[in-house]
C-alpha positions in Angstrom: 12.8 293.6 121.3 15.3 294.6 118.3 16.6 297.9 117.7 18.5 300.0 115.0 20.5 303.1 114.5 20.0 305.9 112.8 19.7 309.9 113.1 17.6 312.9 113.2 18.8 317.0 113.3 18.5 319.0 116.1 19.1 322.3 115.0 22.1 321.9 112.6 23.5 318.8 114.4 22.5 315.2 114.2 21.6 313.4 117.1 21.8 309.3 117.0 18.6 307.9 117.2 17.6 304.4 118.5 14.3 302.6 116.5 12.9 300.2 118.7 10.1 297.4 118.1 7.9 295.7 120.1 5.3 292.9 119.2 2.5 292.0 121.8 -0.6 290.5 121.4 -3.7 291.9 120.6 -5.7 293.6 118.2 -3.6 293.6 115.3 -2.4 297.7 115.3 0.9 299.6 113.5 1.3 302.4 115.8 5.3 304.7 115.8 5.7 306.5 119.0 8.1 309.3 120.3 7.6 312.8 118.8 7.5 312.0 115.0 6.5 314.5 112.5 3.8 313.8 109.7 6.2 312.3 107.1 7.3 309.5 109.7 3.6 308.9 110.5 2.8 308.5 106.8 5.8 306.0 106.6 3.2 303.2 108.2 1.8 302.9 104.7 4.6 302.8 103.0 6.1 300.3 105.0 3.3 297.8 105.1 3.5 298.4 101.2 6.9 297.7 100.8 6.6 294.3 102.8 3.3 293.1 101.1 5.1 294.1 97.3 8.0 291.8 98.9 6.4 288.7 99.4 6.4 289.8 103.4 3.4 288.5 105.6 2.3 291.9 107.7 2.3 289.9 111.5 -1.3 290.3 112.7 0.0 291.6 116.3 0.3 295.1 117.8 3.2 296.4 116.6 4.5 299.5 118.1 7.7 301.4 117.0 9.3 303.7 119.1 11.8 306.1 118.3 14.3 307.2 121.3 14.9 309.4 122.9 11.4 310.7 122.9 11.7 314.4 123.4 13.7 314.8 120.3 11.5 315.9 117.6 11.9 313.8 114.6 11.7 314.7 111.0 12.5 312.5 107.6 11.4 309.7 105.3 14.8 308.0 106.2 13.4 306.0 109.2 11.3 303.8 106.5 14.0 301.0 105.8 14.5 301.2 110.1 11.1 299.9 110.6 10.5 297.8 107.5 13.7 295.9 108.9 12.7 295.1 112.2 9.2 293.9 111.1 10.4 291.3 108.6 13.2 290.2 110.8 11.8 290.1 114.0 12.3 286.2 114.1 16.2 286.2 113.1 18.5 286.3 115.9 20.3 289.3 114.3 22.8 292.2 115.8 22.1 295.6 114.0 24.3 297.3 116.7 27.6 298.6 114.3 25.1 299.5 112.1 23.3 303.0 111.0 20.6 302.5 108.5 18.7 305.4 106.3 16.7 305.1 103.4 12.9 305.8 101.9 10.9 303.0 100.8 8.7 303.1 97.3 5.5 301.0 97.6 7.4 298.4 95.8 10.2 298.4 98.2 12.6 300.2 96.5 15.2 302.4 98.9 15.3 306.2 97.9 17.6 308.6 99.1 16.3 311.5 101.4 17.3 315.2 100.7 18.6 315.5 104.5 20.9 312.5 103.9 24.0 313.6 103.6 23.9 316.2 106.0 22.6 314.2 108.4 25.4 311.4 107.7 28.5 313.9 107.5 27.0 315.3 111.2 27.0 312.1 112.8 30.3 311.1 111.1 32.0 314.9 113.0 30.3 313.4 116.6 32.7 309.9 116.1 29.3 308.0 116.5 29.0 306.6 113.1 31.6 304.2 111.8 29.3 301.9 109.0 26.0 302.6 107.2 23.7 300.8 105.5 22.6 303.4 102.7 20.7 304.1 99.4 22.9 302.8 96.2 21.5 305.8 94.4 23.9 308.1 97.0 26.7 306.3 97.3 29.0 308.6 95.1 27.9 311.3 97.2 28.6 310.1 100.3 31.4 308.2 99.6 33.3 311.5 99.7 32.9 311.2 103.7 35.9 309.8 104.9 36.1 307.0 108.2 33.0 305.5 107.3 31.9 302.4 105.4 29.3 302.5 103.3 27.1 299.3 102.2 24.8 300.6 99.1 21.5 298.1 99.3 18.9 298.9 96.0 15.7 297.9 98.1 14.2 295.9 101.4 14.6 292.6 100.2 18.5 293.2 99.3 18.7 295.0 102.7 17.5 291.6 104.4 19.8 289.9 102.4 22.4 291.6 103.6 21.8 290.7 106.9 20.4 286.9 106.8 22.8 285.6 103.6 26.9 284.9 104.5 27.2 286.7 101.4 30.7 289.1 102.0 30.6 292.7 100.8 33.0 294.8 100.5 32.4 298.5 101.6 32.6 300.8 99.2 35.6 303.0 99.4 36.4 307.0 100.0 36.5 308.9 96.8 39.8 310.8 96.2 40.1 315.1 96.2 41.1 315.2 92.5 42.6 318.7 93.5 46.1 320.0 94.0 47.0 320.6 97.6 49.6 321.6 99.8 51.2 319.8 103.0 50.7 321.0 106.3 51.1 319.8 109.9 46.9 319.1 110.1 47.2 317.5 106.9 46.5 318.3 103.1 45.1 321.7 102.1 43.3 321.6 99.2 42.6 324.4 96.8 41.4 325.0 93.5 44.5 326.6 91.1 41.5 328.1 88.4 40.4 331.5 88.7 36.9 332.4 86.5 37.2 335.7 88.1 40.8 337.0 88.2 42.3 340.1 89.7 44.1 341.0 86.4 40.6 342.0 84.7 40.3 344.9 87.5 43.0 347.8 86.4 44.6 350.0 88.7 43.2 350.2 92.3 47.4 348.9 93.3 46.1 350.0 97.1 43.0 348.2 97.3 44.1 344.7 95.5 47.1 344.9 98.1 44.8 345.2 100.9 42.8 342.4 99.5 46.0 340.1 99.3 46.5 341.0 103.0 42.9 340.2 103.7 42.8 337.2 102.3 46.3 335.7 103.5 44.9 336.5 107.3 41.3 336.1 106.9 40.7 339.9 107.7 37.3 342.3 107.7 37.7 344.5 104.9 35.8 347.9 104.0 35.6 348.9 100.6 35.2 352.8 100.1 34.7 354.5 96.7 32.6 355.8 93.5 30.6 353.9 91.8 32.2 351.7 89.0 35.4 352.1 90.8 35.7 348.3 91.6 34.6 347.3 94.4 32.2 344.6 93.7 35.0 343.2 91.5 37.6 342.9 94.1 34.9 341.5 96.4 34.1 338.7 94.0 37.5 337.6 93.2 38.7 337.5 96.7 36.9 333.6 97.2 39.3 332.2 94.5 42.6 333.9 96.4 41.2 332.3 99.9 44.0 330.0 102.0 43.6 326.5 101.2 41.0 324.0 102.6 41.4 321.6 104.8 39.3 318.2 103.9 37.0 318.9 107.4 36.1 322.1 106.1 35.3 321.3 102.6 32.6 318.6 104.1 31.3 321.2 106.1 30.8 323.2 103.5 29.0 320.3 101.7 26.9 319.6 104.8 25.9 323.4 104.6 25.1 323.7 101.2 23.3 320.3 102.1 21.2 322.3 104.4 20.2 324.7 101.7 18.9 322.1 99.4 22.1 322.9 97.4 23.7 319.8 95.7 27.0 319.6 96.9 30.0 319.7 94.6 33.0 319.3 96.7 34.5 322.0 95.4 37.7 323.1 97.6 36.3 326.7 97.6 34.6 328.6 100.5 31.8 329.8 100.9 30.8 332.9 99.3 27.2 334.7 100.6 26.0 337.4 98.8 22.2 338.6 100.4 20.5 342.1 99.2 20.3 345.0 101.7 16.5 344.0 101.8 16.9 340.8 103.2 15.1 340.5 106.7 17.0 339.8 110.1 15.5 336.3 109.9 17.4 335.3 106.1 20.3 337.1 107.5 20.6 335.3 110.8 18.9 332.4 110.9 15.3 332.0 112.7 11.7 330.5 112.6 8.9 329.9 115.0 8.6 325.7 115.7 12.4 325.0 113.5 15.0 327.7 113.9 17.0 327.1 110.7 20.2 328.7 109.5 21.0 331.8 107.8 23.5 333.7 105.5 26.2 334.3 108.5 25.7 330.6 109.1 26.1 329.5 105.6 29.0 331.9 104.9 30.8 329.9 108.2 34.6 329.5 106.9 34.3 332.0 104.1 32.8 335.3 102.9 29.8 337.3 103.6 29.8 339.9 101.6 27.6 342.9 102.3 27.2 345.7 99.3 25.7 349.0 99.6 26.3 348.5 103.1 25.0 351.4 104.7 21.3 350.6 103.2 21.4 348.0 105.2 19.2 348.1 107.9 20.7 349.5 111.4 19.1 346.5 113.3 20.7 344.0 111.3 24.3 345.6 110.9 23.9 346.4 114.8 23.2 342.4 115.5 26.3 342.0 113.4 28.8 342.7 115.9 28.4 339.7 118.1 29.3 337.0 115.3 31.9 339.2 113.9 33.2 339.3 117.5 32.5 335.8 118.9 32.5 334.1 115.7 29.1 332.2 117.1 25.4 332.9 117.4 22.6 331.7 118.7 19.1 331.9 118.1 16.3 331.4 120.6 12.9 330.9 120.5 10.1 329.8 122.7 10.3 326.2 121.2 13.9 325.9 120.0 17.3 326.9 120.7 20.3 326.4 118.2 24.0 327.8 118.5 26.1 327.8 115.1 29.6 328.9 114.5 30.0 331.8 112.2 34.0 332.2 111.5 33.2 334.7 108.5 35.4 337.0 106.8 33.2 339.9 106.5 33.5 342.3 103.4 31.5 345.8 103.2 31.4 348.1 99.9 30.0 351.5 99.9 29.9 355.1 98.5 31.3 357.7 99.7 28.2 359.7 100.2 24.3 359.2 98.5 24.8 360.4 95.0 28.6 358.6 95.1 30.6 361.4 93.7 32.5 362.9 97.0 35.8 361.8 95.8 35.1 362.2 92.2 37.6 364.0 90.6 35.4 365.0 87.6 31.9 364.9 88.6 31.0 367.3 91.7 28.8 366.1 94.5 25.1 367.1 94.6 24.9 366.1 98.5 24.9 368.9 101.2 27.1 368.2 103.9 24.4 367.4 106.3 23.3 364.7 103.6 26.9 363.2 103.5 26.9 362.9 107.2 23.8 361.4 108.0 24.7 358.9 105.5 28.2 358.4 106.9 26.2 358.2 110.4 23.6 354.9 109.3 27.0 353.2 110.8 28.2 352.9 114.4 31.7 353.2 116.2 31.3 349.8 117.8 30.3 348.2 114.2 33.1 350.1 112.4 35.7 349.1 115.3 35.8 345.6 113.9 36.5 346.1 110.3 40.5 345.4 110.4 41.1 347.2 106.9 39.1 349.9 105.7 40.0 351.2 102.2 38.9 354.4 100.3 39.4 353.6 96.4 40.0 356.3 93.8 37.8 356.9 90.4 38.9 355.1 88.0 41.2 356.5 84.9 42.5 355.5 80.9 45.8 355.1 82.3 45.0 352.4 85.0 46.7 349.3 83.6 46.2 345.5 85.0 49.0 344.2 87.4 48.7 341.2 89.2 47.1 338.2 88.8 45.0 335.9 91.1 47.7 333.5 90.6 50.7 335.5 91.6 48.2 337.0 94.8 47.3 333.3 95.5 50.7 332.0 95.5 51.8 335.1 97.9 48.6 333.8 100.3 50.4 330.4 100.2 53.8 332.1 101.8 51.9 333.6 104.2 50.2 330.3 105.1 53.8 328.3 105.3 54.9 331.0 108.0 52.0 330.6 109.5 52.2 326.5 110.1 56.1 327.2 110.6 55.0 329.3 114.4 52.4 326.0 115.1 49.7 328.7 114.9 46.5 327.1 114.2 44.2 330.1 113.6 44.5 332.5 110.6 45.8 336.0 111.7 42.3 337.5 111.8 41.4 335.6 113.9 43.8 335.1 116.6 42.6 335.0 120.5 44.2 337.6 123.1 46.1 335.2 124.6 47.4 334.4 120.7 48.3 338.0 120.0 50.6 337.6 122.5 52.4 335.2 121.8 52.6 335.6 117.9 52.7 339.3 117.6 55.3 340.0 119.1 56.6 343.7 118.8 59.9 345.3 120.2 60.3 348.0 122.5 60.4 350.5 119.7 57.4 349.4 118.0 55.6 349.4 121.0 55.8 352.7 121.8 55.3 353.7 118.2 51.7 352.0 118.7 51.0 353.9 122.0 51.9 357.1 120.4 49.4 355.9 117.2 46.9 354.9 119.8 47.1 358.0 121.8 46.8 360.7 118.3 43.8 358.4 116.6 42.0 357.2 120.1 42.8 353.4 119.2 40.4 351.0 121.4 41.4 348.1 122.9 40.0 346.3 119.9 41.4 348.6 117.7 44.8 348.2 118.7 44.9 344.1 118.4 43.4 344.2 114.6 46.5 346.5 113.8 48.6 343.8 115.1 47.3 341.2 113.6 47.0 343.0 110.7 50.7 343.7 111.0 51.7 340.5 111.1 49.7 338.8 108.2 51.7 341.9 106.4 54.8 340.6 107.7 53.8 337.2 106.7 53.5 338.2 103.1 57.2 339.8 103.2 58.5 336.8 104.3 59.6 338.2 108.0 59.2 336.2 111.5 59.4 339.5 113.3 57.3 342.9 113.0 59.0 345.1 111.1 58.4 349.3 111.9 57.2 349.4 107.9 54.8 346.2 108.5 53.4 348.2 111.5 52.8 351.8 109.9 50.9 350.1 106.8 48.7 348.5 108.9 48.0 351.5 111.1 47.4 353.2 107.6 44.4 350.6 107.5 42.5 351.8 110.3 39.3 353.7 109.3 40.1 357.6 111.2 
């Protein structure tokens, strides 16, 4: 009995699989065993084709082809050049074992790459299972990007078999190179992108707002946009992607492995994520679900970047309500009868909204046609507990003639970067918004002074527990940006000035 390697997903991580064959006698039968879905049954014919077009005899035995372990459910066309493989070479004394192998066969034999490929590569490449692959040559630019792998392009079956039964050497083919600038840090280069197609300086005045978007950004903070329409909001919201800290080159593959997931072609890019759905998408789009596959959804695919909710208080109260455990946990997980995925969800969550329905309650021109009873019911679609972990809520002014552009996304990036240095200097890992207890601690440290000027703030504004730490950690990505190790009593009262009262 032979076997190869290759994969399957369960949920959004890749489990190895093991494709076995066995040839007994009897009435000549091609039967694939353990929990495959239609496409793998359908691969029978594709195989036999692919042999037959290849000058292959089809061995008039029972062949059976399992595919272990057999409670895994098993989707893909990639398991085609697996059993194709084993059938013409099951009278070689061959070792597959280093080896993963994926690829579709055409009827002629030709090896096709798979939509799920290189998500399903880059996931077995994060577990530390998968060190060389045998691959289509059609994705080998793609997935060359993955780095600690070596990959060994074949064009169709009979150069796979080649590969295996000639002394012929090949060379893998190498990594491809980040063609970005980056910046050295103790985990290693951080790559960003130093182009801006939407920069700050196109949004004029709003000095308060783009300063609490520089502080959101250098510590990865939950921001709350408040204002009239056609104040800005949207803008700022939008432009805050391109100001983002740096990427690491784990985090831009799993971004490419989640864009992967989407059917989105994956550019690389070192830019996160940016998620943008309607207030009229359902609970499922917005959180992942589905009956027999539970699959991913916008808080998922905004993991290590933005989701950005507008018009936020049209949002449904279920799905804003659900909202506070990945905001909090930076997790979820969905469970159904038949399946049960957990996925990370380390988003930096920013809201935009009016002031009341009609929009005009801060206008200083236009009057307000809501009654007060209106104003509050709208203020009331959102709870304590959701509001309690936004870290910077801002209320935006109308705009005027005399608001003139400031900074740039260039000069905001570059004051993101100093933030970033002071952060690697303390050996902190985590960005500021997203520090642990334990973390607060030690990094946001406050004197004596300071720390009764907090108690007295928390005291007057009835400051939770929560409430308290994001004013510290918001206090300290502001210090950050000043270029001070310690707290300073005007790096505390700014970020108290933050909190939503």
């Amino acid at each position: 009995m032979k076997k190869v390697y290759s994969g399957s997903f369960e949920g959004i991580q890749a489990k190895t699989v093991t494709v076995e064959t066995s040839f007994s006698k009897g009435l000549p039968s091609f039967s694939i065993v353990g929990l495959g879905n239609a496409s793998i049954q359908e691969s029978k014919e594709r195989i036999k084709s692919a042999l037959y077009a290849n000058d292959f005899t089809f061995p008039p035995m029972r062949i059976t082809i399992n595919l272990s372990p057999s409670d895994l459910k098993k989707e893909g066309t990639h398991f085609d050049l697996c059993g194709a493989l084993l059938i013409a070479l099951q009278n070689k004394d061959l070792d597959f074992e280093d080896y993963y192998i994926f690829g579709e066969l055409g009827l002629d034999g030709e090896v096709k790459e798979t939509s799920s490929l290189f998500a399903l590569i880059l996931s077995l490449t994060q577990s530390g299972k998968l060190k060389k692959a045998i691959v289509p040559n059609c994705a080998l630019k793609k997935l060359s990007c993955i780095p600690n792998v070596d990959f060994y392009g074949v064009a169709n079956l009979k150069d796979c078999i080649n590969f295996f039964t000639t002394d012929e050497e090949r060379k893998p083919v190498n990594s491809n190179r980040f063609e970005y600038p980056f910046l050295e840090a103790g985990t290693g280069k951080l790559f960003y992108q130093n182009h801006y197609p939407l920069d700050f300086k196109e949004i004029k005045g709003q000095e308060n707002a783009k300063r609490a978007a520089m502080i959101c950004a250098a510590g990865m903070h939950n921001m709350l946009l408040e204002g009239s329409p056609g104040c800005g909001k949207s803008m700022i919201a939008k432009r805050l992607v391109y100001i983002l800290p740096p990427l690491h080159i784990k985090e831009i593959l799993e971004n490419a492995k989640l864009n992967a997931l989407e059917g989105i072609e994956p550019d690389f890019r070192p830019l996160r994520p940016f998620r943008h759905p309607h207030h009229t998408s359902t609970p499922a789009s917005i959180f992942g679900g589905g009956s027999a596959h539970s699959k991913i959804g916008e808080v998922g695919l905004a993991h290590g970047g933005i989701l950005f909710f507008d018009e936020l208080p049209h949002f449904p109260k279920n799905i804003l309500e659900a909202l506070r455990e990945p905001l909090e946990d930076r997790r979820i997980m969905i469970s159904r009868v038949n399946t049960k995925i957990e996925y990370p969800t380390d988003i930096m969550f920013i809201a935009a909204m009016n002031p009341c329905s009609c929009g005009n309650l801060y206008h200083l021109q236009k009057s307000c046609r809501c009654t007060e009873l209106e104003v509050k019911r709208y203020k009331n679609r959102l709870s304590e507990p959701f509001l309690d972990r936004i870290d910077i809520s801002i209320q935006m002014q109308p705009t005027s003639s005399d608001d003139r552009a400031s900074l740039s996304s260039f000069e905001i990036h570059q004051k993101v970067f100093s933030a970033l240095r002071l952060k690697e200097e303390r050996n902190q890992t985590s960005p500021n918004g997203k520090l642990q207890d334990d973390e607060i601690e030690k990094f946001c440290v406050l004197s004596g002074e300071l720390n009764q000027l907090l108690r007295q703030a928390s005291e007057r504004f009835g400051l939770s527990f929560r409430s308290v730490n994001k004013v510290l950690k918001v206090a300290r990505t502001i210090s950050d940006i000043e270029g001070s190790q310690q707290i300073q009593k005007a790096h505390l009262l700014e970020a108290l000035s933050y909190r939503r009262r």
